[in-house]
Steps between C-alpha positions, in 0.01 A plus 500: 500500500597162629660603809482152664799372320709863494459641865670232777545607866897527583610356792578762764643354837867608452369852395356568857767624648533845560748753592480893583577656257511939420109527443350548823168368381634133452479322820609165602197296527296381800324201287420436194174783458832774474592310132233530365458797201242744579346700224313807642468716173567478095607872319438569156689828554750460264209444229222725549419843570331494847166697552446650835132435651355311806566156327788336603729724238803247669294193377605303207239584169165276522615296215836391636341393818211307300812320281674441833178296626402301189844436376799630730833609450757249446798585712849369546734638726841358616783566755831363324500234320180386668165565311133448620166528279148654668222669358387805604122576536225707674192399653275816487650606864846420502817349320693189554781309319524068533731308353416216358442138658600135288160523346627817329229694715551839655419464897795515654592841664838640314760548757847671466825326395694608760638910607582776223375603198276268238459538192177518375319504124145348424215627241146507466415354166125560363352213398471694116824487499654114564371332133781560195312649194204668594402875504610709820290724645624854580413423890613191498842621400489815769396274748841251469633597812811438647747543809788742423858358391679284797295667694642472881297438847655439798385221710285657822238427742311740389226545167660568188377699189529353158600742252364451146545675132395423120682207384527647150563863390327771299554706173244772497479703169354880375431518121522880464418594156639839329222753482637559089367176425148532348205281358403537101237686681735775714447342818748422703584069450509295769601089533283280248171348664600700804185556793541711739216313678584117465664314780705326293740577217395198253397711212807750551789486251747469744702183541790411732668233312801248584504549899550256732222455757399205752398169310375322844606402825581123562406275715858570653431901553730572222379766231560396131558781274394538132548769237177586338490635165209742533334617820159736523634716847280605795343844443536693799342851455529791280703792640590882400819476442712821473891462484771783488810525254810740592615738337846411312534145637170368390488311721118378605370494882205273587240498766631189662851729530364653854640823575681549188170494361371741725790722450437527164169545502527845631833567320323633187812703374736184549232192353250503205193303603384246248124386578397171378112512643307179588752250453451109565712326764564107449667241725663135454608263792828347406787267577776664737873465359665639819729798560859389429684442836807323616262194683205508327348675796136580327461147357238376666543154690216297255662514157634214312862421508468611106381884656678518794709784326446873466682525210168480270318870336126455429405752204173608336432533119219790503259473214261778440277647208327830511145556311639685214691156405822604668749187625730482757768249611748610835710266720554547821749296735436503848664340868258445780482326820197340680286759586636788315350693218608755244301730348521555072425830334438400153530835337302452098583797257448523117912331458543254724391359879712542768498462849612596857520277787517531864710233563398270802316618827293287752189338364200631698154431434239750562197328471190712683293485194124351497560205700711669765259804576226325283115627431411154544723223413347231292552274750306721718772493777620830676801693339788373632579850658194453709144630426539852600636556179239290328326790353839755428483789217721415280603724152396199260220336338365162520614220394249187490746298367678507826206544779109471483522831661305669188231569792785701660598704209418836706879460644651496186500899433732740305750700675280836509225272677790336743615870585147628574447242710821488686444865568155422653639206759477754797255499819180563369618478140321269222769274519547460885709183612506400116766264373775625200789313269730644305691253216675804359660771528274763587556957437234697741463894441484634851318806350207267427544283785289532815718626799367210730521295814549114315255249676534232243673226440813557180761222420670632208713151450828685516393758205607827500243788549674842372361812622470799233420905606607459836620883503120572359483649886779537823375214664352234282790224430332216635267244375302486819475698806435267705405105544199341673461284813653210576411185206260700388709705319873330329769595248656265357883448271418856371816681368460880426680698283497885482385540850347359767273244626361651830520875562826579770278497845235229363361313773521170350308235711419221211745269363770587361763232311741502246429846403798773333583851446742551231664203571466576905304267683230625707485311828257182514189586739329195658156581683397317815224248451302681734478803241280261282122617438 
């Protein structure tokens, strides 16, 4: 980006006068140090699902931080009808914003306009990302991050946070196939070239055709858009998938439908459920059209003059074929802003496809997979969680495509392996101050389950655990009697469901955070330093 010729210092001497105003936090300034803007923090909050362990869960993710030092975030922020260019970056410590000098060079210290609100947007841009007609790559696109909408900060003498979000939005999509549709061979048919095990959905016959995604980013920070006639989408995972359909309405309810799902779940008279098994789960980053408003509140502040609207619909033209030579064609017309996502329920039986959608919800990333909690990253760096959780049992298998960790394989166990070793994390126990993962949702018979005093270490990455035969005795409704010592023992984002995490007069002395019964939240415990071994 040629920023010499596009980002000139404004002139600020009749903006430094100042005036109380009704935030108590702006003061009138002694000198000129009380102008200047000081950046103590950036959130990706509003973007990502945030783990709780001894890393800095407050920090921004490693890779936003390593874009902020290579490349920065090109800011502009503005008080009236007065506008100023910086660049935002990070220097492995600590962040700073400069504007930019008459070589076009960022080293001047960004200073406020003058008292009240500004109005700031800016983006990070990935370097993938700023040439017209090349391939994008999935992170690439995730990784186009922006501020929110007219995003407000009031001038102050004190460190400021810089809020961030994706700059483009999400359609995620289920393709549950009807059970009645069979193979020439009786099995069950599933999506042509389909695998289960491939991290990538290039030999899949599934297309999302005629959607408008991100062309590139200009030298200018503006996105061009493009509609592209065919796209091969993002394969996520592959999911049981049960939905419910009531009784004289027909009408369908869908995990993603919270506690109208859950409701008729155990509603058997009311709701037929309709199991679809292993089911693949896809994903496409797209252009955001913006909610319809009155003042095009959503639009964000970098679009062309052409897009500064919200008066567009994006759509997707799904294209599927099953093994047994089955074709499919469904539309489906969507409305999203800047980091928002909807979630598609394409619904494939012997007549016809149809489909269910969400509508739009915040776009939130949860990405703890290899590289977060890794076996050992193929850049041989620690996780980004921190190395405590280097070596986590985890209810998968390997993957060598994503990790080296084929050494490490021993962590990758089935779910009867993961309970018989959770069960064994006690004083004394086998597994003893051993790490665990969950990265689903997770059933434990407490009939099977060792009545035991936890002195491990469980982050269950806000999955729910749900407890089954707690009446098997009168007192036995709890996961775990007790917890450990200090760090040496830690719960972590845990919900439970049918019970209990801790028995009613646990003595609970580890670490306790983000943890839920029912939908109650069991009070965070934080141990003293001191209570470290």
């Amino acid at each position: 980006m040629d920023i010499k010729n596009k980002y000139i210092s404004f002139a600020m001497g009749a903006l430094l006068m100042w005036s109380c105003n009704a935030h108590d936090d702006v003061q009138t300034p002694a000198d000129d140090e009380a102008l200047l803007i000081r950046v103590g923090g950036v959130t990706t909050a509003d973007m990502t699902v945030t783990a709780t362990t001894r890393a800095d869960a407050t920090a921004a993710p490693g890779w936003l931080n390593k874009g902020l030092n290579e490349l920065g975030m090109n800011m502009v922020y503005d008080l009236g009808t007065t506008e100023q260019y910086a660049l935002l970056t990070y220097d492995g410590s600590s962040y700073s914003m400069n504007i930019y000098d008459t070589e076009g060079k960022p080293k001047i210290p960004a200073k406020w306009l003058g008292n009240g609100a500004h109005v700031f947007r800016g983006a990070y841009v990935p370097k993938g990302l700023r040439v017209a007609n090349t391939t994008k790559t999935y992170t690439d696109l995730e990784q186009y991050t922006s501020l929110p909408p007219k995003k407000e900060i009031y001038a102050t003498i004190q460190q400021i946070t810089i809020p961030t979000q994706h700059r483009l939005a999400r359609v995620v999509a289920y393709v549950l196939i009807d059970n009645s549709i069979k193979n020439f061979n009786g099995d069950k048919t599933k999506l042509k070239g389909y695998d289960a095990d491939a991290t990538h959905a290039d030999n899949t016959k599934l297309r999302f055709c005629n959607v408008d995604v991100l062309d590139f980013v200009d030298t200018d920070g503006h996105p061009i858009w493009k509609t592209e006639d065919k796209v091969i989408p993002h394969f996520i995972k592959e999911e049981n998938i049960t939905i419910y359909q009531e009784t004289g309405t027909n009408n369908y309810v869908f995990p993603t439908d919270g506690t109208d799902y859950d409701s008729a779940k155990e509603n058997s008279s009311k709701y037929t459920a309709i199991s679809y098994g292993a089911s693949p789960c896809y994903d496409i980053i797209v252009r955001p059209t913006y909610t319809v408003t009155t003042n095009k509140a959503m639009v964000m502040g970098d679009e062309l003059d052409a897009n500064n609207t919200d008066a567009n619909k994006n759509k997707i033209d799904f294209e599927l074929t099953l093994e047994n030579g089955l074709e499919y064609e469904k539309t489906f017309t969507f409305d999203l802003n800047a980091n928002d996502e909807t979630v598609v329920y394409l619904r494939v039986s012997p007549e016809k496809i149809d489909y269910n959608s969400t509508g739009s919800r915040l776009w939130k990333t949860q990405s703890y997979d290899d590289k977060y909690y890794g076996v050992d990253n193929s850049d041989h760096e620690l996780s980004m969680a921190g190395s405590s959780w280097q070596r986590a049992y985890t209810i998968a298998t390997t993957n060598p495509a994503i990790t080296d960790g084929s050494a490490y394989s021993y962590q990758y166990i089935t779910e009867s392996d993961y309970l018989t070793k959770l069960s064994q994390a006690y004083a004394g126990g086998t597994y003893d101050g051993c790490y665990f993962i969950l990265k689903s949702d997770l059933t434990i018979d407490l009939s099977t389950f060792a009545d035991i005093v936890f002195t491990g270490h469980l982050d269950a990455l806000d999955h729910t655990i749900t407890l089954t035969n707690t009446n098997a005795t009168d007192t036995r409704k709890y996961l775990f009697k007790g917890l450990g010592t200090g760090w040496n023992s830690e719960v972590l984002n845990t919900k439970i469901v049918g019970g209990t995490l801790f028995n009613a007069d646990a003595e609970i002395t580890g670490h306790v955070s983000n943890c839920w019964n029912d939908g109650t939240r069991i009070a965070d415990v934080t141990p003293n330093l001191s209570d470290v071994k």
